[in-house]
C-alpha positions in Angstrom: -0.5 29.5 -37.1 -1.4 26.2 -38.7 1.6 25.2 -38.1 1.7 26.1 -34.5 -1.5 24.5 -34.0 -0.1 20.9 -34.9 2.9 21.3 -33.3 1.1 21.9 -30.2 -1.2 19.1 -30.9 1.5 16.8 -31.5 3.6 17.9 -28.7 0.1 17.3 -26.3 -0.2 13.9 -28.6 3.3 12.9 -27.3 2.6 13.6 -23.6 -0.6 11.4 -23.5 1.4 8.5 -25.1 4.6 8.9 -22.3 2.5 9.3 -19.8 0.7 6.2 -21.1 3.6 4.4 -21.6 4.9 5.6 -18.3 1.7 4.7 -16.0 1.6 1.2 -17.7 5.1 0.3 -17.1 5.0 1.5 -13.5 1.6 -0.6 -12.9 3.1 -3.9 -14.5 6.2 -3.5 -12.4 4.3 -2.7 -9.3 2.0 -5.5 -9.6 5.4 -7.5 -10.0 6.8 -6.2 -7.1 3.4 -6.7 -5.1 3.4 -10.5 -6.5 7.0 -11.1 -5.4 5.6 -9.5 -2.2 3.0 -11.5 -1.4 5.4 -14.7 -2.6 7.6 -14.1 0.0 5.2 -13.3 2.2 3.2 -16.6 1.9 6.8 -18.8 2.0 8.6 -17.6 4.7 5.5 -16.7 7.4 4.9 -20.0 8.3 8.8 -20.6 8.8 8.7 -17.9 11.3 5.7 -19.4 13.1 7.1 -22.8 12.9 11.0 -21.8 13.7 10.5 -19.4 16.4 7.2 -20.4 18.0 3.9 -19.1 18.0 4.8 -16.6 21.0 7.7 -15.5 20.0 6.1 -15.3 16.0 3.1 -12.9 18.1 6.2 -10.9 20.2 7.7 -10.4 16.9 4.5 -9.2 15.5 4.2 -6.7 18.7 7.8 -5.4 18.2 6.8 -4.8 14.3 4.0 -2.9 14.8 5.2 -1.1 18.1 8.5 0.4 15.8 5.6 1.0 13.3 4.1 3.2 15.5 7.5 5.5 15.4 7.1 5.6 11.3 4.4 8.6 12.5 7.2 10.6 12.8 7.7 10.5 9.0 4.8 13.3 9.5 3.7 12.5 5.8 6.9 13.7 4.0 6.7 10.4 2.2 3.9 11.2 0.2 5.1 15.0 -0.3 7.8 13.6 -1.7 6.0 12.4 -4.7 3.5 15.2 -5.0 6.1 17.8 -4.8 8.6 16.5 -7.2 5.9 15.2 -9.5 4.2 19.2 -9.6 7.2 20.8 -9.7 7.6 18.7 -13.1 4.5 19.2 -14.2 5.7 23.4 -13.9 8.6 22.8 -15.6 10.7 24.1 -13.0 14.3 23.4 -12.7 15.4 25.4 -9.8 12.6 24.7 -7.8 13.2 20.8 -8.3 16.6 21.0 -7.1 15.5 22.8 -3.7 12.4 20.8 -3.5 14.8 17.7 -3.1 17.2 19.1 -0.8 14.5 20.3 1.5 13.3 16.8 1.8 16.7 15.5 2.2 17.4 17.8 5.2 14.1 17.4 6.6 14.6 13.5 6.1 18.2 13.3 8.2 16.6 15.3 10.9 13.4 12.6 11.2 15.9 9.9 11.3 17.4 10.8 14.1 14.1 11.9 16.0 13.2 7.8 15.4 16.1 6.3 17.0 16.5 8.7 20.1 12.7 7.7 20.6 13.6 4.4 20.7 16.3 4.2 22.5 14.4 5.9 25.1 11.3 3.7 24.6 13.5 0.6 25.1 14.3 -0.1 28.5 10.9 0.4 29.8 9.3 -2.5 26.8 8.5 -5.1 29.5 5.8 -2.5 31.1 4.4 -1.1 28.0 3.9 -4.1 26.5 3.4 -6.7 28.7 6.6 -8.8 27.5 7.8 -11.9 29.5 11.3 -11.7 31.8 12.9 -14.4 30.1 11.8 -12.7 26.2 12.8 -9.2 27.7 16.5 -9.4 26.5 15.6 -10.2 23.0 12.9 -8.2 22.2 15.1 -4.9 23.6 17.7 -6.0 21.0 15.4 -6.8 17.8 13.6 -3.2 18.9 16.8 -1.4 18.7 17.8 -3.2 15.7 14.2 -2.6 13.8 14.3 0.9 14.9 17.1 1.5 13.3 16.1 0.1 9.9 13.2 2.6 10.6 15.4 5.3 10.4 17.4 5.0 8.0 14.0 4.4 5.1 13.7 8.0 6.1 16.5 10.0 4.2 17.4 6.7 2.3 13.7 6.4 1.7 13.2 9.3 -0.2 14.8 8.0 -3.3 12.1 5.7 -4.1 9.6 8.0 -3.9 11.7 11.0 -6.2 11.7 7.9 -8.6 8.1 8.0 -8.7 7.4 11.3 -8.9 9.7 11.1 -11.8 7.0 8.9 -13.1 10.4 6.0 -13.1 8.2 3.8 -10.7 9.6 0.9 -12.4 13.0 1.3 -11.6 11.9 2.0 -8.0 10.0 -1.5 -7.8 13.3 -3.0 -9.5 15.0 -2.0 -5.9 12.2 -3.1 -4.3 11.9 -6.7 -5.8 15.8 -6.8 -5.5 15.4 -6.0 -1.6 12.7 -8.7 -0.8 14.6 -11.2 -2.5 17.8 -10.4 -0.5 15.8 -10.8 2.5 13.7 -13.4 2.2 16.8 -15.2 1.4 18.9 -14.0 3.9 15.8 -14.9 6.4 15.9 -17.8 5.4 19.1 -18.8 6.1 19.0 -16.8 9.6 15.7 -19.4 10.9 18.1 -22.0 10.0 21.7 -21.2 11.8 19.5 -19.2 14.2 16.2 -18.7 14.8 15.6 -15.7 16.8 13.6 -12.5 16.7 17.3 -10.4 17.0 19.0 -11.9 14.2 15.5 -11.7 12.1 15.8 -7.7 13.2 19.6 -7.6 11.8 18.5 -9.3 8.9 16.4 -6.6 8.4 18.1 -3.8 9.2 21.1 -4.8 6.7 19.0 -5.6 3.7 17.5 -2.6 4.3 20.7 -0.9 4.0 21.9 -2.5 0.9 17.9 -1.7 -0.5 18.4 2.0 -0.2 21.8 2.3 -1.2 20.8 0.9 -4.3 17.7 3.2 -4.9 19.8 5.8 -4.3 22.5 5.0 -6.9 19.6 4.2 -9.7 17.7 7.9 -8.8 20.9 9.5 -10.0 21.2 8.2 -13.0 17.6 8.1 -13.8 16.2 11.6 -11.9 18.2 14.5 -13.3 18.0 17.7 -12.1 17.5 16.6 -8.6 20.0 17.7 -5.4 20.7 16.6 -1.7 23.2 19.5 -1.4 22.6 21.7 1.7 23.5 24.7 -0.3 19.9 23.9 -2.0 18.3 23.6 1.2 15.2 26.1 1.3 13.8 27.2 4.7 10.7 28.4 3.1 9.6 25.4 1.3 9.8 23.5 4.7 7.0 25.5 5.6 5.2 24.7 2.0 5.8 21.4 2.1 4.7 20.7 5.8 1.4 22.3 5.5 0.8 19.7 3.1 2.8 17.0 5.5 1.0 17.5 8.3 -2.6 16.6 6.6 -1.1 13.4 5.3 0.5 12.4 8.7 -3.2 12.3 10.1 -4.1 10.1 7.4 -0.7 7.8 8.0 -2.0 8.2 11.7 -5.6 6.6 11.2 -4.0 3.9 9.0 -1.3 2.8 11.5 -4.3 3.0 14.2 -5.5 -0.1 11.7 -2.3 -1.5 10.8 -0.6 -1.7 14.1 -2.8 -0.7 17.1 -5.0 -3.9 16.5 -2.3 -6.2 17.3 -1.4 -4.4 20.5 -5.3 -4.2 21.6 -5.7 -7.9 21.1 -2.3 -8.2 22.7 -3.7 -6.4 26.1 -7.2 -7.9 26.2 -6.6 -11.4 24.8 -3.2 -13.7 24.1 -0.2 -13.6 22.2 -1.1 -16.6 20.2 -4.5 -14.7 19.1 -2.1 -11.9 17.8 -0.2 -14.5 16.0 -3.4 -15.7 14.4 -5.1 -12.0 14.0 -1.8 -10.6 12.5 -1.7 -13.5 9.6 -5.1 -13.0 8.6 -4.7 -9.3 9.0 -1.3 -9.4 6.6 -2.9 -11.3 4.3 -5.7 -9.3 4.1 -3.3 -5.9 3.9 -1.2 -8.2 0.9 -3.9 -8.5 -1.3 -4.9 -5.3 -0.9 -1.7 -3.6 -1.6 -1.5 -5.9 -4.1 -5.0 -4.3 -5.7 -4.1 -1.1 -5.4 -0.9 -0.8 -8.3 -2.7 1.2 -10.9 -3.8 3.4 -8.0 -0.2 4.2 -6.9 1.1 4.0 -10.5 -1.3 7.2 -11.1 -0.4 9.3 -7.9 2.6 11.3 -10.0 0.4 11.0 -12.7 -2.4 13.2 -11.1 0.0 15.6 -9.5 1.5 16.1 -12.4 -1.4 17.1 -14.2 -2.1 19.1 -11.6 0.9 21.4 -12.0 -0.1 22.1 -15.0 -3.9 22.6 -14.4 -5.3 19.6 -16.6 -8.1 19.2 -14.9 -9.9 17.2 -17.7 -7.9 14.7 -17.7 -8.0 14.5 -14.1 -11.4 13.7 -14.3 -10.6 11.4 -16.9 -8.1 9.4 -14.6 -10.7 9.7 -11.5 -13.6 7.6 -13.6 -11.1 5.0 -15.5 -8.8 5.0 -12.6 -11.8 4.1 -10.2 -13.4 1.6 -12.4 -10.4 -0.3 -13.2 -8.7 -0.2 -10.1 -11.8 -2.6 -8.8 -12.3 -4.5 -11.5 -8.1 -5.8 -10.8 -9.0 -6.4 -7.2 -12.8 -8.2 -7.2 -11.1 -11.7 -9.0 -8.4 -11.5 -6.0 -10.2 -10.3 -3.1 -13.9 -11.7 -3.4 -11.8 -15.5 -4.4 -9.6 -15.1 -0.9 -12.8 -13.8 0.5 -14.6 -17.4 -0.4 -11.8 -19.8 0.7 -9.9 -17.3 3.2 -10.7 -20.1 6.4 -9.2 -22.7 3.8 -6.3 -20.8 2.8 -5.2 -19.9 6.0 -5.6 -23.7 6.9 -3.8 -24.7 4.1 -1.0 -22.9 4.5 -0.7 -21.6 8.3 -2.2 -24.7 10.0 -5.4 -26.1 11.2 -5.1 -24.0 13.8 -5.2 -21.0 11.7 -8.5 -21.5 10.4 -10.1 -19.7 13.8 -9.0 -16.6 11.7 -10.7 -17.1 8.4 -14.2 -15.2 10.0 -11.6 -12.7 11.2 -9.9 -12.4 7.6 -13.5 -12.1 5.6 -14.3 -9.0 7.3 -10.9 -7.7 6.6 -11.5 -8.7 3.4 -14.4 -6.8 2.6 -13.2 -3.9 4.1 -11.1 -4.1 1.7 -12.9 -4.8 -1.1 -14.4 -1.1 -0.5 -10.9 0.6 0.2 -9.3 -0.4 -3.5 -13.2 0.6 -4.8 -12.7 4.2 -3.4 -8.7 4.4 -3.0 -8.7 6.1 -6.4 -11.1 9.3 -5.0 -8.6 9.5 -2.0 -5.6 10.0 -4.0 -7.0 13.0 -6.3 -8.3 14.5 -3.5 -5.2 14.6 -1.5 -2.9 15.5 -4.7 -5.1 18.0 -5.8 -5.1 20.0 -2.8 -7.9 18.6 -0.3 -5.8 16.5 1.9 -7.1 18.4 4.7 -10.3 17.1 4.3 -9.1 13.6 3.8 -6.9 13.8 7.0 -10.3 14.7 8.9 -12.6 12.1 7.6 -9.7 9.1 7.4 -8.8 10.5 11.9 -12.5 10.6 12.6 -12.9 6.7 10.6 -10.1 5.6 12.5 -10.8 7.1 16.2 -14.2 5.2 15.6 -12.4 2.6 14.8 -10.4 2.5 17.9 -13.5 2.9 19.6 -15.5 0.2 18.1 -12.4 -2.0 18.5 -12.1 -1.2 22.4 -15.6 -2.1 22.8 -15.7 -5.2 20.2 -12.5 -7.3 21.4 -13.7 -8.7 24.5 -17.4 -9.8 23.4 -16.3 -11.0 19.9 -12.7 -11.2 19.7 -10.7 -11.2 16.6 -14.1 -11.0 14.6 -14.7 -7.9 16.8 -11.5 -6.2 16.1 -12.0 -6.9 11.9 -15.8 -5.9 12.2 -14.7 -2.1 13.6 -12.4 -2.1 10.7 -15.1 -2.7 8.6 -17.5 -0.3 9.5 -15.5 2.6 10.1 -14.2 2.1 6.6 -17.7 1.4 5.1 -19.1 4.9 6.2 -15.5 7.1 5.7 -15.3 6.1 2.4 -19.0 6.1 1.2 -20.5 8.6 3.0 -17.2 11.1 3.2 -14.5 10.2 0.4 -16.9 9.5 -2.4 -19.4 12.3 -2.3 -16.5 15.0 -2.0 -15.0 13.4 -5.6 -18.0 13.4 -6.6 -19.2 16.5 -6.6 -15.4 17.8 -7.4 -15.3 16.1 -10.4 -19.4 16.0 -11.6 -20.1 12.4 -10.3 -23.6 12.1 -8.7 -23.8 9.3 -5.7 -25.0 6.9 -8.0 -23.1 7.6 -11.4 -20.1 6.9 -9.3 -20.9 3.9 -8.4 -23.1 2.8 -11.7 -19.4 3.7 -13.9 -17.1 2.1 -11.2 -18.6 -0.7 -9.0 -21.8 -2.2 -11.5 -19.5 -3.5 -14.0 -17.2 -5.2 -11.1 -20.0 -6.5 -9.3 -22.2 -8.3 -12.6 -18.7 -10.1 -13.3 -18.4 -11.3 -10.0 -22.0 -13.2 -10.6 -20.4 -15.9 -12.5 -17.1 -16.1 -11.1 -18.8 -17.0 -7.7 -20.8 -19.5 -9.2 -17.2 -21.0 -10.7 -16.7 -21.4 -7.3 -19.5 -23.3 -6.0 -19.6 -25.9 -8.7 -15.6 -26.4 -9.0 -15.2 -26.6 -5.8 -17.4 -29.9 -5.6 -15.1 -31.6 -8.1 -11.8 -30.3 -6.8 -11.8 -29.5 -3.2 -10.1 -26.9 -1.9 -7.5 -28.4 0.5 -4.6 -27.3 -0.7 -2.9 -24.1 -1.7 -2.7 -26.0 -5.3 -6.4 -26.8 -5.4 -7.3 -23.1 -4.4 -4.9 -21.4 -6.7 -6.6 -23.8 -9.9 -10.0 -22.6 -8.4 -9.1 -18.9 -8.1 -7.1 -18.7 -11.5 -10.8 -20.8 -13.1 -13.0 -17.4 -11.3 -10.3 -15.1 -12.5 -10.9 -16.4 -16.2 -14.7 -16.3 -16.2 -14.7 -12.5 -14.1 -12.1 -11.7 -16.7 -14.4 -12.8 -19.7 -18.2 -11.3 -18.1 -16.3 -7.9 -17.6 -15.1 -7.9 -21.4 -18.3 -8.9 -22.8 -20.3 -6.3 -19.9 -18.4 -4.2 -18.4 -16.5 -2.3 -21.0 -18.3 -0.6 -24.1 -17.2 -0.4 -27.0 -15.7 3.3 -27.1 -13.7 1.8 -23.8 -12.8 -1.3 -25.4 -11.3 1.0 -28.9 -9.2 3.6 -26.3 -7.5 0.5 -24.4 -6.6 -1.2 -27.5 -5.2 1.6 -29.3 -3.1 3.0 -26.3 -2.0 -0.7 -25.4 -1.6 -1.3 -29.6 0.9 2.3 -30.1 3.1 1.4 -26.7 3.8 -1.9 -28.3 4.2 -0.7 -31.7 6.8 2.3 -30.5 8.8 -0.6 -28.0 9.4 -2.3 -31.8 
């Protein structure tokens, strides 16, 4: 019996330290993959806006988020994707994986084409819905087609990168990723230079995205075994199973593609093309340092599921406190630095003109700020079986949002649209998302945020104050001068939250977890 016992011990001893291993590997990749990301991002937007013009940049914007509007018809599957496969590893079984994944795979081919006979019967009726001028008609019917297209393919190619992850292989999933945004920035690139149109941006897209998927594919079959895509596998009862889930997260996609992409198209309608130009740069940059913020998060999604196959719920608890705390404490340096200089960056980088958006870009900002502080609570709940609720709270945040953005737009303009953004995310995630964890998981209103935000928040004291006096000797009118500023608050948030923010039990776990993955990598 003795025996038994430390075999089991062991055995649970040997989990903890994989899935360790496995949830620090996927967050250093995926903050790779976000930094590469946000590089690319920050090089090649202001070649669009410089190559093709702000109104064609704002058309192109439109067309983005209009074929945005047809990734709805994913219906959630992406995220079942990872809960299922991840569960069904945490159960151990075998069987159930192999029609999990071929379930998916069906579904996934039927989606695809759903996407492009919508937008093929969408297209020749652009010019009314959105306003486009005769002599851009042509152009933007072509880049539509050719976007939509790309958009259907992610969904059966697509599923690949998300079986990776609930395989906890997230890394190898990021490795495509990183390879993808590379091949297009480059290939973009080259395209504003022979030709710089919206269409051949579209076709640039839609091939990368080919050569992307293919290659995610080949890497989940070497690295995922057990999985199929045979119809023989293909499970008629599971599509029920899996939808009911689906469906919840599809109203959560919903009110984040009401943020995402109906804000360009309102300001589109009620103001100018060049103001969607401007909103949607200070909106993307926001959205990048966000996603950005968020890698532990996503690194612990297959984490959580898993654990919640096999009924863990300590540990869950575990991940929900750590998880929450240190998610924020990554994102304050980032966030609250863009937050301070965000009129200067955008200057800096976009234009003078650009710097109209900075108000705009602080109250996307701090919306936020409060997202990555509570994005943690939303991912238990939905993988541990209130998504639901979530879908609820996140379609009521967002139709207030819609609302408040409606109303806001013509009185305030850009800073009208970002303020309903903010508050609709301000009372969904503290007065809805938190309190449900919370009492879930045996966090009072307070604790919660005591444990996760305090800590955050005392650091950001002195980086702030970095700020304010370096910024008197080296002002910040450049993107060189702001990044030497930023990285001078990141080191003095990153030395307050050491000395105050972590006790010393903390301080012992994350050393010796960090101390045995380096030890076993030797």
């Amino acid at each position: 019996m003795g025996l038994l016992k430390r075999g089991t011990a062991s055995t649970a001893n040997s989990a903890v330290q994989g899935h360790a291993s496995s949830v620090l590997a996927n967050t250093a990749t995926n903050y790779l993959r976000q930094i590469i990301n946000v590089g690319a991002f920050f090089i090649i937007t202001p070649m669009f806006a410089k190559r093709l013009g702000n109104d064609a940049f704002g058309l192109w914007s439109v067309l983005q988020a209009t074929v945005g509007l047809l990734g709805l018809l994913d219906f959630g599957f992406a995220t079942s994707v990872v809960k299922f496969v991840a569960e069904t590893r945490g159960q151990g079984n075998a069987d159930r994986l192999k029609r999990v994944t071929a379930t998916l795979f069906g579904v996934y081919i039927i989606l695809g084409v759903v996407v492009i006979a919508v937008a093929l019967c969408l297209t020749p009726f652009l010019a009314t819905l959105l306003k486009i001028p005769a002599d851009k008609l042509a152009a933007a019917q072509i880049a539509f087609v050719l976007v939509a297209f790309r958009s259907a393919q992610a969904a059966p190619m697509g599923m690949f990168f998300g079986i990776l992850t609930g395989f906890q292989r997230q890394a190898w999933a990021n490795i495509a990723q990183i390879i993808g945004t590379v091949l297009y920035s480059i290939a973009a690139v080259w395209a504003l230079m022979v030709h710089p149109s919206i269409e051949m941006l579209a076709l640039v897209s839609l091939v990368t995205g080919i050569i992307t998927s293919v290659f995610a594919a080949v890497l989940c079959s070497a690295k995922c075994p057990g999985i199929s895509i045979h119809f023989r596998n293909f499970d008629r009862r599971l599509v029920r199973e899996i939808s009911s889930f689906s469906v919840s997260l599809f109203l959560v996609q919903v009110s984040g593609f009401i943020y995402t992409r109906v804000d360009a198209l309102v300001i589109q309608e009620f103001l100018t093309l060049s103001a969607v130009a401007y909103y949607s740069v200070a909106s993307r940059m926001a959205n990048e340092a966000s996603g950005l913020c968020r890698q532990l998060t996503n690194a612990l999604t297959p984490l959580v599921a898993e654990l919640q196959g096999s009924g863990d719920e300590a540990r869950i608890r575990i991940t929900f406190e750590r998880g929450s705390k240190l998610s924020l404490a990554f994102a304050a340096p980032l966030l609250v630095g863009l937050f301070w200089y965000s009129g200067d960056v955008l200057a800096a980088w976009m234009g003078e003109e650009y710097r109209s958006a900075g108000t705009a870009c602080r109250i996307l900002l701090a919306a936020m700020l409060c997202s990555v502080l509570h994005a943690n609570a939303a991912n238990i709940l939905s993988m541990t079986g209130h998504q639901k609720f979530l879908a609820y709270a996140f379609m009521a945040g967002q139709v207030a949002n819609l609302a408040m953005t409606v109303a806001f737009v013509l009185p305030f303009g850009m800073n009208g649209v970002a303020l309903a953004t903010l508050l609709s995310t301000l009372v969904v995630d503290i007065m809805v998302v938190q309190p449900k964890a919370g009492r879930k998981y045996g966090f009072t209103f307070f604790s919660y945020y005591r444990v996760s935000a305090l800590p955050s928040a005392l650091a950001s004291v002195p980086m702030l104050a970095v700020f304010y006096v370096a910024g008197r000797f080296l002002p910040p009118h450049s993107l060189m001068n702001i990044a030497c500023l930023e990285l001078l608050g990141c080191i003095a948030f990153a030395c307050a939250f050491a000395a105050f923010g972590v006790n010393s039990t903390e301080r012992g776990y994350y050393w010796e977890r960090v101390s045995r993955i380096l030890l076993r990598r030797h």
